[in-house]
C-alpha positions in Angstrom: -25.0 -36.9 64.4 -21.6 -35.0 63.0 -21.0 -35.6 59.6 -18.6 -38.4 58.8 -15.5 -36.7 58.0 -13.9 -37.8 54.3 -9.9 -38.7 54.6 -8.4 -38.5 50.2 -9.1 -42.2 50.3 -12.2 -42.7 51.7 -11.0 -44.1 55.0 -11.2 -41.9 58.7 -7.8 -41.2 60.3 -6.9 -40.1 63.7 -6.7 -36.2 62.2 -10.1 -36.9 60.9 -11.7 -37.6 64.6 -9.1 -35.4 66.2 -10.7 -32.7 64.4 -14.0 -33.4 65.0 -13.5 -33.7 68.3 -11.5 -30.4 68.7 -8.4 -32.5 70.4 -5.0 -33.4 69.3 -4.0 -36.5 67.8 -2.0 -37.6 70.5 -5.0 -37.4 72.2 -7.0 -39.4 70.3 -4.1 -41.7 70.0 -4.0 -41.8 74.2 -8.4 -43.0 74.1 -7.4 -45.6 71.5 -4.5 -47.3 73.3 -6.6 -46.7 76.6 -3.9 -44.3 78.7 -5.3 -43.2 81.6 -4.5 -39.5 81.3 -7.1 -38.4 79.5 -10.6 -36.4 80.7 -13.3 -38.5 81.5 -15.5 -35.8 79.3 -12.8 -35.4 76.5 -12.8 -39.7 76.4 -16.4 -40.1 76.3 -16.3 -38.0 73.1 -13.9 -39.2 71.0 -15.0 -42.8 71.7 -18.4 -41.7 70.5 -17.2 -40.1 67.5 -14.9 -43.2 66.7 -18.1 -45.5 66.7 -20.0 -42.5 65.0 -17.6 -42.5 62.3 -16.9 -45.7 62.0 -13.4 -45.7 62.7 -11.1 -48.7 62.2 -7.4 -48.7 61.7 -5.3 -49.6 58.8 -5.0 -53.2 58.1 -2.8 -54.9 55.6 -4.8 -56.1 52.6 -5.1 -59.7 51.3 -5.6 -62.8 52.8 -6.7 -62.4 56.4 -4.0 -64.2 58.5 -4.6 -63.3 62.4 -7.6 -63.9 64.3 -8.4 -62.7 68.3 -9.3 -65.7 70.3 -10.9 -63.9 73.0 -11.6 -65.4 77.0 -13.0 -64.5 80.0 -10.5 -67.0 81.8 -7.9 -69.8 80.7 -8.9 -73.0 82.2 -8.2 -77.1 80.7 -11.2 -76.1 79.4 -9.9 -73.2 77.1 -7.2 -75.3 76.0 -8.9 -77.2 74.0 -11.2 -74.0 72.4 -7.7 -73.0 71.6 -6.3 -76.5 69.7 -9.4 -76.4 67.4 -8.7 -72.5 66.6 -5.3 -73.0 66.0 -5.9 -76.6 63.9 -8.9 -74.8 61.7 -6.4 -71.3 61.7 -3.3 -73.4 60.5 -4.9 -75.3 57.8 -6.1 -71.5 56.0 -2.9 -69.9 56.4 -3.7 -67.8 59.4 -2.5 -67.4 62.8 -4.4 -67.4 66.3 -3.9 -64.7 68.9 -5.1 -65.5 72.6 -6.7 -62.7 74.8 -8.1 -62.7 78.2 -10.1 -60.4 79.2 -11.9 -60.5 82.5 -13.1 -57.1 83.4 -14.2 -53.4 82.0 -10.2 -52.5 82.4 -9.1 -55.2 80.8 -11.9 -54.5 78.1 -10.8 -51.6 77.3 -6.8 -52.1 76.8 -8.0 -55.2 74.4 -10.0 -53.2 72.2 -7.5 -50.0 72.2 -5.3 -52.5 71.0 -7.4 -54.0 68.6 -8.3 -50.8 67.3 -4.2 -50.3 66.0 -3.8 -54.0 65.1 -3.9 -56.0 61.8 -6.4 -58.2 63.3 -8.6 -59.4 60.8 -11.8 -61.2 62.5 -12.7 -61.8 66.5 -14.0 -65.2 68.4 -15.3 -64.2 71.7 -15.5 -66.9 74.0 -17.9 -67.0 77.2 -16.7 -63.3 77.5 -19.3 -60.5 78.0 -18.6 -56.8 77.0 -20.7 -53.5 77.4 -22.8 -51.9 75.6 -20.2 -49.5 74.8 -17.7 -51.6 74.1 -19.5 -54.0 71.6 -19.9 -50.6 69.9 -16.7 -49.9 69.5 -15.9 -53.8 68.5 -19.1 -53.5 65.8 -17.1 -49.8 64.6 -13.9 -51.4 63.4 -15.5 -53.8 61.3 -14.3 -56.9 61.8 -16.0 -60.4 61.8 -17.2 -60.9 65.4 -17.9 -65.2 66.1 -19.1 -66.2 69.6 -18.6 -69.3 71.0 -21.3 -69.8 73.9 -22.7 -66.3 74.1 -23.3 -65.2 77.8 -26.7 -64.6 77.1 -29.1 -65.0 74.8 -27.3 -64.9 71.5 -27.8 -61.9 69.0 -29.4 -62.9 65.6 -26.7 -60.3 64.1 -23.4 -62.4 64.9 -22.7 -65.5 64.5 -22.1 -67.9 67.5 -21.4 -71.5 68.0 -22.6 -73.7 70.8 -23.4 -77.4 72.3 -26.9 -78.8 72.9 -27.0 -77.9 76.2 -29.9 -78.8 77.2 -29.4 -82.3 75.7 -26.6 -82.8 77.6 -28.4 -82.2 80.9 -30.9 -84.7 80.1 -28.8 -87.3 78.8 -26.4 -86.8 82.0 -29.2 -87.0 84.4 -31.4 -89.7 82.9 -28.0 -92.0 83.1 -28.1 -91.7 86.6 -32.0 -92.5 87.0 -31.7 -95.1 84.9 -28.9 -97.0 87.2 -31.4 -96.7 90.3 -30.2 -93.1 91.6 -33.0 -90.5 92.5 -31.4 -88.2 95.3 -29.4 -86.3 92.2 -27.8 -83.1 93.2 -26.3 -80.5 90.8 -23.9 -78.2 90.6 -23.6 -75.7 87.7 -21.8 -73.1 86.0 -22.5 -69.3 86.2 -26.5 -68.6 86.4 -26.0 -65.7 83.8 -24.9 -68.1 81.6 -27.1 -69.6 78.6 -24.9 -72.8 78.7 -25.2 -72.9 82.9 -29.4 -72.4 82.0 -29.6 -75.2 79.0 -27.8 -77.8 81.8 -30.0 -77.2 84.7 -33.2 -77.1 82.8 -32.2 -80.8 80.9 -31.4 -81.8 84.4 -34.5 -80.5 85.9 -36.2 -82.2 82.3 -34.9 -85.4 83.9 -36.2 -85.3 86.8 -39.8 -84.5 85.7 -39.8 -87.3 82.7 -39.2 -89.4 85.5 -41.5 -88.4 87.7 -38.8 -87.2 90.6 -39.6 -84.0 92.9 -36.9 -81.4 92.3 -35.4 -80.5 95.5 -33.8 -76.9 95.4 -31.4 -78.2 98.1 -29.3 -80.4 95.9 -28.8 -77.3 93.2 -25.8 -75.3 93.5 -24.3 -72.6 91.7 -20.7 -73.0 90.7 -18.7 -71.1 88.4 -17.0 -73.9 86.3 -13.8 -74.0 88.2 -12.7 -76.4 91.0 -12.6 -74.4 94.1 -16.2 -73.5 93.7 -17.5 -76.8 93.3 -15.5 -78.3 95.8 -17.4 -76.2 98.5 -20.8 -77.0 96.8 -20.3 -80.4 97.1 -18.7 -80.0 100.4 -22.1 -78.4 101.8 -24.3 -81.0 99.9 -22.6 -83.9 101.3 -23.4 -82.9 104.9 -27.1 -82.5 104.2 -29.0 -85.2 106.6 -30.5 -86.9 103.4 -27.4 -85.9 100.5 -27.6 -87.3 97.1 -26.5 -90.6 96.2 -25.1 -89.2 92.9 -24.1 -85.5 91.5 -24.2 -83.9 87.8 -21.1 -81.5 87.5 -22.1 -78.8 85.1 -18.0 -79.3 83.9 -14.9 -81.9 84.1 -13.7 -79.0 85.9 -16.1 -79.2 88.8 -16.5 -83.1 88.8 -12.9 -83.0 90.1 -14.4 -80.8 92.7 -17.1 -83.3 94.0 -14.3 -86.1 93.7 -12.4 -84.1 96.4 -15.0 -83.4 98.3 -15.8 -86.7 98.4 -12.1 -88.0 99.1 -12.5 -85.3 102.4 -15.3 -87.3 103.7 -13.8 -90.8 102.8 -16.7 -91.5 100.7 -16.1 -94.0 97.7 -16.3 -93.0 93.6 -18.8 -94.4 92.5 -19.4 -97.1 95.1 -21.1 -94.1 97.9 -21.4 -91.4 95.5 -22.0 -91.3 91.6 -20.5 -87.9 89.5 -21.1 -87.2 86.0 -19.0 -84.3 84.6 -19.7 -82.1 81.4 -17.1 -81.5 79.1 -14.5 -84.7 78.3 -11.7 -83.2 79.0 -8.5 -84.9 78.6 -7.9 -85.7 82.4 -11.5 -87.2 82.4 -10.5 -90.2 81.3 -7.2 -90.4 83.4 -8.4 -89.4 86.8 -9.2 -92.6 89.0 -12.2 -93.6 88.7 -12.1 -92.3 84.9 -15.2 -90.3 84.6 -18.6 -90.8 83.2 -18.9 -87.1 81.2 -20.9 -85.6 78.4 -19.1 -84.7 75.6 -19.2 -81.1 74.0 -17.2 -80.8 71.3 -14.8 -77.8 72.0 -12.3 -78.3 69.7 -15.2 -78.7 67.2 -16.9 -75.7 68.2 -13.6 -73.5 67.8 -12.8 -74.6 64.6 -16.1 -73.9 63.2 -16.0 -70.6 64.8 -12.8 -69.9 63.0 -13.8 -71.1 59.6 -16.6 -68.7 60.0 -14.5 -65.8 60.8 -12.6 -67.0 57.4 -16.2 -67.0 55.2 -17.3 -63.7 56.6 -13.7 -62.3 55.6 -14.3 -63.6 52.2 -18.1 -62.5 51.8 -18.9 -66.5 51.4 -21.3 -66.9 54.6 -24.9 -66.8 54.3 -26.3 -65.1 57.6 -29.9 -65.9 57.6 -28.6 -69.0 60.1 -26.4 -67.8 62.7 -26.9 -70.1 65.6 -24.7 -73.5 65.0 -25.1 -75.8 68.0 -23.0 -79.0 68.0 -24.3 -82.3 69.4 -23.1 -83.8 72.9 -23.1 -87.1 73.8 -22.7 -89.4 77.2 -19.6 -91.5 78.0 -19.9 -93.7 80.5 -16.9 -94.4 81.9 -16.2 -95.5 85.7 -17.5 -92.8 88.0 -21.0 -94.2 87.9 -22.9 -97.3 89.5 -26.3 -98.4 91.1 -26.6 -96.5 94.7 -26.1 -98.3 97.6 -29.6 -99.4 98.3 -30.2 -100.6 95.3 -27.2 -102.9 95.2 
């Protein structure tokens, strides 16, 4: 590896890499803020040489006061990862800033930006980067937080999650215990540890209670409405379909109400649905809806007060998995199926 370069004050500039790389500073400048008009083989340098050197930019000093909230998507669901942030941020002083970021383009821009800003810690939520990329976030030095890591969570950084798998169970032994045993599910992106922990407590359920698994009543969804609404759609028409569903999210419960709604089938008189998330609308939406609770807002803010104690050298990180607990609202989207009424 080069040497690290040594700026008068100890910190690496732009000259200092520029150098190093045999470029210009505007051209380092250009890989930072991700411009396009750069070679591919002149890129692939400097980026290695700013994660070689450690690279980060200037940042005010004292208190910390700006954190990244990061996403892979804005949903109902975000908003309330974002309330908690901004509660827990507001109460120390700082300020929240939201990013999306959704692909390897939009990757890159985010951390070019970062790489110039005063941000002062990052909560990455269900968002996945590369293995370059997570270099270059780990070069700049800043306290990195995940809230429900993609995959299985790395014992270096901190993240913040729900039991899961809990949740599953609890969700799916509601519905054995009211009579139901044709159960279908629907759930959230496979690659996703959340998405896992769900199906495996609902296929915990099933086998506590002595119930066959039938692949055909699991579907993968993504979270989101549109996908669950042609899940259900395809489950419903199934010569024997389920008398009651488990959405993997609030999100995707309103999915199986609609697909129920298309097929004039009653909630929860012809079919039962249990969501995953209480959302707000759960409890407006008619019937109100029998969901587990995962504490977002909850999850958030513990997410940012963690950012906050790694800032101020006042975390201990021999622990850095937190999961929250969930817990089972029942609510009016759930009854005895109709042969056992």
């Amino acid at each position: 590896m080069t040497a690290e370069p040594k700026a008068p004050n100890g910190r690496v500039t732009m000259a200092d890499i520029a150098a190093a790389a045999g470029v210009s500073v505007p051209t380092v400048s250009k890989v930072l803020h991700g411009h396009a008009d750069v070679a591919a083989k002149t890129r692939s340098k400097v980026e290695a040489l700013l994660v070689d050197f450690k690279y980060a930019a200037p940042r005010r000093g004292g208190r910390p006061c700006l954190i990244d909230l990061v996403f892979a998507d804005l949903s109902p669901w975000a908003v309330e990862i974002i309330r908690g942030a901004e509660e827990a941020a507001f109460a120390e002083g700082c300020r929240i800033a939201v990013s999306v970021v959704s692909g390897e383009s939009d990757s890159h821009e985010w951390l070019a930006r970062l790489s110039t800003s005063r941000t002062d810690g990052v909560i990455l939520v269900l968002t996945e980067l590369s293995p370059a990329h997570r270099a270059r976030l780990a070069a700049l030095q800043v306290p990195v937080v995940i809230v429900d890591p993609v995959g299985q969570p790395d014992p270096r950084i901190p993240s913040i999650g729900a039991t899961n798998w809990a949740g599953g169970l609890m969700a799916t032994e509601h519905l054995i215990e009211i009579g139901h045993r044709r159960i279908g599910t629907i759930t959230g992106r496979p690659s996703l540890l959340c998405s896992q922990a769900r199906l495996d407590g609902y296929r915990a359920a099933l086998e506590r209670a002595g119930i066959p698994a039938d692949p055909s009543l699991v579907y993968s969804g993504d979270f989101h409405f549109e996908a669950a609404l042609a899940a259900a759609t395809d489950m419903l028409a199934l010569p024997d379909p389920p008398t009651a569903i488990f959405a993997g999210s609030d999100m995707q419960a309103m999915g199986v109400y609609e697909a129920a709604r298309l097929r004039r089938l009653r909630i929860p008189d012809d079919l039962s649905v249990v969501g995953f998330d209480d959302l707000p609308m759960s409890a407006w939406v008619p019937p109100p809806l029998t969901t587990v609770i995962q504490p977002l807002a909850q999850m958030a803010a513990m997410a940012t007060r963690t950012v906050l104690a790694l800032l101020d050298g006042k975390m201990d990180t021999s622990n850095n998995r937190v999961e929250l607990t969930t817990s089972l609202v029942v609510r009016s989207s759930t009854c005895p199926p109709p042969a056992a009424g």
